[in-house]
C-alpha positions as CSV (number, residue, x, y, z in Angstrom):
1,X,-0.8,12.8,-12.3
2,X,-0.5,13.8,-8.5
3,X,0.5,10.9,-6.1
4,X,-0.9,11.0,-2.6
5,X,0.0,9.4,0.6
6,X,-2.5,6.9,1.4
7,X,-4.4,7.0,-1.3
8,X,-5.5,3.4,-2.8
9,X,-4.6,2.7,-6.4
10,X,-5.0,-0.3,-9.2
11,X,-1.1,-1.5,-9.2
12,X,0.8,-3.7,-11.9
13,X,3.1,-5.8,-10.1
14,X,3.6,-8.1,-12.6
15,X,6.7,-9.2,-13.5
16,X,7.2,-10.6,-9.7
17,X,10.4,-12.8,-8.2
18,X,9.8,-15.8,-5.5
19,X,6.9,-14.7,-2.7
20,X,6.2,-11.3,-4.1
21,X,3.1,-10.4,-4.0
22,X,1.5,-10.7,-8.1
23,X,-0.7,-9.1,-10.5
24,X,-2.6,-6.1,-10.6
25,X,-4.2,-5.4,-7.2
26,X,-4.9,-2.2,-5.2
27,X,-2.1,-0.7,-3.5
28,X,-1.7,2.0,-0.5
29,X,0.9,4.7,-1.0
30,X,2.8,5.3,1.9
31,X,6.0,7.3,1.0
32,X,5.6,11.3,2.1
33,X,3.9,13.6,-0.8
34,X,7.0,15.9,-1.0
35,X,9.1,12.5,-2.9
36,X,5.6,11.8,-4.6
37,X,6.1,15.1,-6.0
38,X,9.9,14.5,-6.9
39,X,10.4,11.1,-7.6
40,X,9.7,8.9,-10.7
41,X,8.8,5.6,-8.0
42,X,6.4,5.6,-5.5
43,X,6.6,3.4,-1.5
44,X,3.6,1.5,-1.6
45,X,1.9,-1.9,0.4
46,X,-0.5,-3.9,-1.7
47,X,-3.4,-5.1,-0.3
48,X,-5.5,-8.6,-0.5
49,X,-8.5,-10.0,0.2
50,X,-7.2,-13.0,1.5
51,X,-7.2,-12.3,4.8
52,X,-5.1,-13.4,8.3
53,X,-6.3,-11.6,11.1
54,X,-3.6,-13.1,13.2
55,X,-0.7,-11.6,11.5
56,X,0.6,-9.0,13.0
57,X,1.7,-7.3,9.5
58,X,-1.4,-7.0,8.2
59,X,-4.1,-4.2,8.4
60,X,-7.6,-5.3,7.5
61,X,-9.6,-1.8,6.1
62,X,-12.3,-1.3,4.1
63,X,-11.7,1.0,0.5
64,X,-13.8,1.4,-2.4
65,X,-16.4,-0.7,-0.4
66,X,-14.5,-4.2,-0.4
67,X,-12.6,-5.1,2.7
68,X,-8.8,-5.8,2.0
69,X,-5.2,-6.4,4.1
70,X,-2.5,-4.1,4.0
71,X,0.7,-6.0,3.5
72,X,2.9,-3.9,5.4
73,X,5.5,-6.9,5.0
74,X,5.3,-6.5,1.2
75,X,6.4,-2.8,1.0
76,X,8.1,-1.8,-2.1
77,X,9.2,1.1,-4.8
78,X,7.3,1.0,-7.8
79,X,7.5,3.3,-10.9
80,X,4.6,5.5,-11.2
81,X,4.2,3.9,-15.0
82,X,2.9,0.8,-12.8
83,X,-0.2,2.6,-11.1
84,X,-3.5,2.9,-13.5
85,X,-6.8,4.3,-11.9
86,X,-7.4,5.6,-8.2
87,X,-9.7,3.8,-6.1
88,X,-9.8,5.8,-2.6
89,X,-7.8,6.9,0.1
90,X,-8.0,5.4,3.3
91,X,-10.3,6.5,6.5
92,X,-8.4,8.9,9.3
93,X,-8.6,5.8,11.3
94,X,-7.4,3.7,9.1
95,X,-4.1,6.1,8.1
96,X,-3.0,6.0,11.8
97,X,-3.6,2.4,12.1
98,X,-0.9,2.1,9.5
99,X,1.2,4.4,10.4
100,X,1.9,2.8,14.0
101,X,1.9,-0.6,12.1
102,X,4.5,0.5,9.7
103,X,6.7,2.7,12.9
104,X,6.5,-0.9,14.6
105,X,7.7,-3.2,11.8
106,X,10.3,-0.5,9.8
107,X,11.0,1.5,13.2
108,X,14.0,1.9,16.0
109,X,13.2,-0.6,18.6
C-alpha cells in the first residue's frame, strides 16, 4: 500500500500509555512521501471530534464529510501494520493550515 502526506486514514492506536490519544480514529499523515516510501512507520496527528477552538494546537477541518481536530500536540510514529482503510486527504487549504501550525509548534523560534 502507498502512504501519502496528508491523506486521512482509520488508525489503531490502541495499546496507549497515560494521555495518549486511544482507539481507532482517523489520523493525518504528515511525514514527507519520500520516508512513506522507505520506512516501515509512518508521522501522523490523530484527529477528534471533540473539539477546542481555543487551542492553539488544534486544526478543526472537515474530511470524509464529518468535521474533526487535528491534534498537532499528539504527533507520533506509527507502524504502517496500524493504518486500515483511507478516508480522504485533506483540502489545499487545509494542508497549508497545518503546515504553518505544525512549523509553529515543532519549528526554530
Amino acid at each position: 500500500m502507498s502512504f501519502k502526506r496528508y491523506d486521512v486514514y482509520w488508525v489503531d492506536l490502541e495499546p496507549v500509555c497515560g494521555s495518549e490519544m486511544a482507539k481507532t480514529r482517523p489520523a493525518v499523515i504528515v511525514s514527507l512521501d519520500v520516508l512513506n516510501q522507505a520506512l516501515d512507520t509512518l508521522v501522523i496527528c490523530p484527529l477528534s471530534t471533540k473539539l477546542h477552538p481555543g487551542w492553539r494546537s488544534r486544526l478543526t477541518v472537515r474530511v470524509g464529510g464529518k468535521t474533526g481536530e487535528i491534534a498537532a500536540d499528539q504527533i507520533r510514529v506509527v507502524s504502517k501494520r496500524r493504518l486500515t482503510r483511507r478516508i480522504g486527504s485533506l483540502a489545499a487549504d487545509d494542508v497549508d493550515a497545518l503546515r504553518r501550525l505544525l512549523s509553529e509548534m515543532y519549528g526554530e523560534g
